[in-house]
C-alpha positions in Angstrom: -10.2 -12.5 -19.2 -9.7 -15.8 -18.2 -8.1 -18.2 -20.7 -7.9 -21.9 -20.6 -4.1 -22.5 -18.7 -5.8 -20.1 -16.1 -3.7 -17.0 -16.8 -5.2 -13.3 -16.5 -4.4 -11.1 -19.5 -4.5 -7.5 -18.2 -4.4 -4.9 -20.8 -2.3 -1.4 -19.2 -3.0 1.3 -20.3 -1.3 4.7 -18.4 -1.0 8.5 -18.9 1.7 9.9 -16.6 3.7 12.8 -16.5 7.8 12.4 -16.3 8.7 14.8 -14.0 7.0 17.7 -14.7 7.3 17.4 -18.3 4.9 15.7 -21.2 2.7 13.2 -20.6 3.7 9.5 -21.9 1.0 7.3 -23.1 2.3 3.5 -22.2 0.2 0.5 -23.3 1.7 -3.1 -22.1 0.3 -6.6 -22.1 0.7 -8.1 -18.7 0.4 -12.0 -17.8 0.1 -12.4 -14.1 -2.2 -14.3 -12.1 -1.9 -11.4 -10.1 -5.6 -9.2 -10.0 -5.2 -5.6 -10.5 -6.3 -3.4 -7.6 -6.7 -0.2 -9.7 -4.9 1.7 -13.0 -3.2 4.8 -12.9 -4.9 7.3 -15.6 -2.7 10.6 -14.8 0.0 11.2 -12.4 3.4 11.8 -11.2 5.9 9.0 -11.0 9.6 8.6 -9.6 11.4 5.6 -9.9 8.3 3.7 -11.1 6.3 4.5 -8.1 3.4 7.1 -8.0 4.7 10.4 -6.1 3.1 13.7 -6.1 -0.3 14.6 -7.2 -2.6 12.0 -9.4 -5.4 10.1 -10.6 -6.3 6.5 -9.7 -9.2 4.8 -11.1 -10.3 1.7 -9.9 -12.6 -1.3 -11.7 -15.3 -0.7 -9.7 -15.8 2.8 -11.2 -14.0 4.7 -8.3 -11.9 7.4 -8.7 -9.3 8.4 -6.4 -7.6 11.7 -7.3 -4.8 13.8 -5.5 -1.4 13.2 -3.4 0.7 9.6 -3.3 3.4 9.0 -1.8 5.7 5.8 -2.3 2.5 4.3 -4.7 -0.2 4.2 -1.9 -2.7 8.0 -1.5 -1.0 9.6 1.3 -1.7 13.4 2.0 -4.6 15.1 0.5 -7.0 13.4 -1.7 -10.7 13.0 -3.0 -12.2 9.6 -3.5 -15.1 9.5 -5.5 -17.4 6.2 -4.9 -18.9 4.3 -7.8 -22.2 4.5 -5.9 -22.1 8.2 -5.3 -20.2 8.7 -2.1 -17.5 10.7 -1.8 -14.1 11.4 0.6 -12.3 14.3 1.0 -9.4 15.1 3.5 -6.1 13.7 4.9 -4.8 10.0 3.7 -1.8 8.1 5.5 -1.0 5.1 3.9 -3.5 4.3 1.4 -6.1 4.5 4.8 -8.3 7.9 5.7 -6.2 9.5 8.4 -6.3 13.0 9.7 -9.3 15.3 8.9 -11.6 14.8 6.6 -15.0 15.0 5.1 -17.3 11.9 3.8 -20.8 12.8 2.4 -23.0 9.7 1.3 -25.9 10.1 -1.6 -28.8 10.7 1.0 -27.6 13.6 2.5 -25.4 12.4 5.3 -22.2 14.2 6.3 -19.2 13.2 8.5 -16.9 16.4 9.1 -14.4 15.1 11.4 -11.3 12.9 12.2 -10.1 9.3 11.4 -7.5 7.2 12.4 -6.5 4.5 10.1 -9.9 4.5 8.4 -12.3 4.8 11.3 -14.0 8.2 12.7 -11.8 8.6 15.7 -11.6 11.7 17.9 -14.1 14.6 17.3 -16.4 15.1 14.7 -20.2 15.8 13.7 -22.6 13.7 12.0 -25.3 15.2 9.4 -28.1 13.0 8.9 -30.4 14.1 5.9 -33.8 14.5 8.3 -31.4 17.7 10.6 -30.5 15.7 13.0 -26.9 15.7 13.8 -24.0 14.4 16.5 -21.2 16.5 17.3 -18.7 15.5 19.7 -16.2 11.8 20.4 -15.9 9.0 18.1 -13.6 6.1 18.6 -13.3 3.5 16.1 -16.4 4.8 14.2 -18.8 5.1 17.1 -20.5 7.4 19.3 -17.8 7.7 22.3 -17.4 9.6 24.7 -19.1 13.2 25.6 -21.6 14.2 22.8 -24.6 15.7 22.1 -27.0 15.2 19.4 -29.2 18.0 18.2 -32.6 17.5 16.4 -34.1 19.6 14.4 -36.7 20.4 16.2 -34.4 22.3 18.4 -34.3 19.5 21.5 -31.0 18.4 22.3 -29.4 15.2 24.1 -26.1 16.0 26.0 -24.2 12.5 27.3 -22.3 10.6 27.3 -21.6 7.7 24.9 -19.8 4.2 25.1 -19.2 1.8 22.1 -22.1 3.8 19.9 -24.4 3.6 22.9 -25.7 6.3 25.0 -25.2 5.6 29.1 -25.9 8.9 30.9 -27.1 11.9 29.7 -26.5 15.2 31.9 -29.1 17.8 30.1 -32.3 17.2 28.1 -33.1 20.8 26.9 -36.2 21.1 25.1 -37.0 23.9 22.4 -38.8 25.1 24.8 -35.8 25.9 26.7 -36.8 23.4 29.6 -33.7 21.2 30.9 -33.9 17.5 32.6 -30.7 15.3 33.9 -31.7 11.3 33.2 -29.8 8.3 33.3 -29.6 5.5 30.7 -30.1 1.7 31.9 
């Protein structure tokens, strides 16, 4: 809250585990103009700083749980979105990095690899109608050779540049029916 001098009263409140050991409950009033990115519920700490395996809640409602190292999620973790989406996979610096998997409410799936938060390398997209893209990805687009397969059995092989597709070598058909075209 807000009071009138303009200082931020943040009420703490953390359950950790020291070492391995019990778990501390720690309660603090805190007076900095400083806004609070999330609140540790349950974790591992050394030195002050969150190591090992733990629980980060944020204000929004999201809920990051497993590995930190030096207070930032670094090695395996889930993130669970207030609005329903959800990561799971490899973390590098408080950034998705490495494999991972990211599903969305509607059905959609990512199943691939990031580099400092963007799909990068190869991976397949699932969107809820079938459909899906498996192949290159650099900084979360389409890039690269692909292929996207509907569900109707018809599939596009190409190649793909900044999200968009310029060439595609086969056109195969459910039928079984193949056609080279090229993009304008």
């Amino acid at each position: 809250m807000w009071l009138k001098d303009k200082v931020n009263i943040h009420l703490l409140m953390a359950l950790f585990m020291k070492g391995n050991g019990r778990t501390i409950y720690q309660m603090a009033l805190e007076s900095k103009p400083t806004p609070m990115a999330g609140d540790i519920k349950e974790g591992s700490f050394l030195n002050g700083i969150k190591n090992g395996q733990g629980l980060l809640s944020f204000p929004d409602g999201s809920i990051y749980e497993g590995s930190f190292e030096r207070d930032v999620p670094s090695g395996i973790g889930t993130l669970r979105f207030q609005d329903g989406r959800i990561y799971t996979g490899d973390w590098k610096n408080g950034v998705k990095h490495g494999k991972g998997i990211f599903q969305w409410p509607d059905g959609s799936k990512y199943d691939g690899y990031y580099i400092n938060d963007e799909r990068e390398g190869y991976g397949i997209l699932h969107w809820p109608n079938g459909q899906k893209y498996q192949g290159l990805w650099k900084q979360g687009l389409f890039h690269g050779n692909g292929q996207v397969i509907k569900p109707n059995g018809t599939s596009i092989r190409g190649k793909w540049i900044k999200g968009k597709r310029i060439q595609s070598k086969l056109n195969t058909n459910a039928s079984g029916k193949t056609k080279t075209s090229q993009v304008d």
